[in-house]
N, C-alpha and C positions, 0 to 999 in steps of 0.2 A: 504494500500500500504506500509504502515510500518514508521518507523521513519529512520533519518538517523543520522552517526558516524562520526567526522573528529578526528584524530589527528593534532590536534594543537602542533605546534613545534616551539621554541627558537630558529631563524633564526641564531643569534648571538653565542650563545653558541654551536650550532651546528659545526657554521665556527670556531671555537674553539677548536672541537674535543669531545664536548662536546651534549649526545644527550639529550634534555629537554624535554617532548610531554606530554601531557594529551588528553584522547579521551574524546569528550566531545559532549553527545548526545542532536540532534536538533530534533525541534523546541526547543530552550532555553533564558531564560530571560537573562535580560541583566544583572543580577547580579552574575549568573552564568558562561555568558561569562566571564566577569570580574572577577569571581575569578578563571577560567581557566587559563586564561592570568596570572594572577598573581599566579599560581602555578606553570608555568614554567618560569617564572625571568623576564617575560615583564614588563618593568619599564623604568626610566631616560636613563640607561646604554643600555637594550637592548628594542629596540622597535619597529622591528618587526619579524614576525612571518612567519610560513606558515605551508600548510597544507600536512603533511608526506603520510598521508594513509586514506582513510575512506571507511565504510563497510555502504550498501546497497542495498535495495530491491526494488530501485526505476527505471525503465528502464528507459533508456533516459537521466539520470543525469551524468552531463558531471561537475567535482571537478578535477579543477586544483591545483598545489601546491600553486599560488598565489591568488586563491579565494577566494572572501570578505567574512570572516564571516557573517558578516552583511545580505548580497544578500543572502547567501547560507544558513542562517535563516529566512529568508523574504521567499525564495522559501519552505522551511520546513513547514512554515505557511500557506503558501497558500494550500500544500497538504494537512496539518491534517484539514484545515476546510472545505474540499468536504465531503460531504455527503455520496459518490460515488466511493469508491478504484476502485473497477473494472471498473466504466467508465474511469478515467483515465487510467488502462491500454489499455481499448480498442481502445483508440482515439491512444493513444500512436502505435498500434499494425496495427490499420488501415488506420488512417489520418495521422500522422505526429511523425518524430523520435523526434522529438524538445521539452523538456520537458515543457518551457514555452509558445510556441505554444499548444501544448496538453491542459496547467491550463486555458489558454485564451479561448479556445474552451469550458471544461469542465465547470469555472464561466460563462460561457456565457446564459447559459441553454435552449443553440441550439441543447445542443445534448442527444441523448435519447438511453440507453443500455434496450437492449432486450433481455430476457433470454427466448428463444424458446429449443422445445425439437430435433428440425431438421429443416434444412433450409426450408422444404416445409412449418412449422407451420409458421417459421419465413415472409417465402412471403405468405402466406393467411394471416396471420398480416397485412404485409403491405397490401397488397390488400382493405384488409377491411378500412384499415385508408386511403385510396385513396394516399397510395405517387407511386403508378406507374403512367405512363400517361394513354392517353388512347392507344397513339400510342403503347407503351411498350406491354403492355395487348394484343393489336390485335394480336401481333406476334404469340403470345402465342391460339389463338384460332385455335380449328378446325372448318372452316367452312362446309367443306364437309358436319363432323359430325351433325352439330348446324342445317344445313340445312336437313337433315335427320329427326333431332326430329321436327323441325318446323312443319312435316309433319304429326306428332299425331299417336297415337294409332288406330284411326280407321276412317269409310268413314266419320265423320262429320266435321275432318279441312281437307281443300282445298284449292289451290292456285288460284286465276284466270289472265288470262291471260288479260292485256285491249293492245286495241291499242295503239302507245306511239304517231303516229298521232292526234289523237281524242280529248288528255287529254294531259296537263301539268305534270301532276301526275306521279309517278314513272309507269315502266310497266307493275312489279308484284302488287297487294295487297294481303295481306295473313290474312285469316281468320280464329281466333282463337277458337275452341271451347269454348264453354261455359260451358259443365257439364262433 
């Protein structure tokens, strides 16, 4: 999903007329924060900062002027240690705009990306792993049809008829060939 960039900027010297900024790419150690900071004049005099511009590839990432480095390293991290770019996008794409709802989902390992070659492979997928109901499923049948093939290729499957007086039992029973 990629890394991401802030310019970091001398709030101070800014309001100054003065523009101070170093981009400085996340996930980054705190050493590096710190010598960000301290490459544009954050110190005694001026002490704080904010965030000018930042570039990425991250959908969903919402970087305001006033955002925590911190948070907004903390979130960095959390992306570079998914396993999974593309599931993050597609949570992102199909469950929710909300970047840290999407990582909550994606650490959760509730969620599962499926790389099919068309939606039909995709639902005989699901099919096969049982996540339709049955209800879903029925929709989907023809019974007409189903009742048609019930009826076999030749005179050895036959339906019969019972009384539903006589017997508990359903009214049809259907008799399957054997060879």
């Amino acid at each position: 999903m990629g890394k991401m960039s802030v310019a970091v900027t001398n709030l101070g010297k800014y309001n100054e007329g003065e523009l101070a900024y170093k981009w400085l790419e996340l996930p980054a150690t705190e050493e590096e924060i710190e010598e960000a900071l301290a490459a544009i004049g954050i110190d005694e005099h001026y002490e704080e900062y904010f965030i000018s511009d930042y570039e990425s590839e991250i959908d969903g990432l919402n970087v305001g002027e006033y955002s925590s480095l911190e948070d907004l390293n903390a979130l960095a991290e959390r992306i570079e240690a998914l396993d999974d770019d593309d599931l993050l996008a597609a949570i992102l794409e199909s469950e929710t705009s909300n970047l840290e709802e999407a990582l909550d989902i994606a650490e959760s390992g509730d969620a599962i990306l499926y790389h099919e070659d068309s939606l039909e492979d995709l639902a005989e997928q699901f099919a096969e792993e049982g996540l339709f109901s049955t209800e879903t499923l029925l929709q989907y049948v023809d019974f007409a049809r189903l009742g048609r093939d019930l009826g076999g290729p030749g005179p050895s499957a036959r339906a019969a008829v019972q009384d539903s007086r006589s017997s508990p039992e359903p009214p049809i029973d259907w008799v399957r060939p054997t060879g």
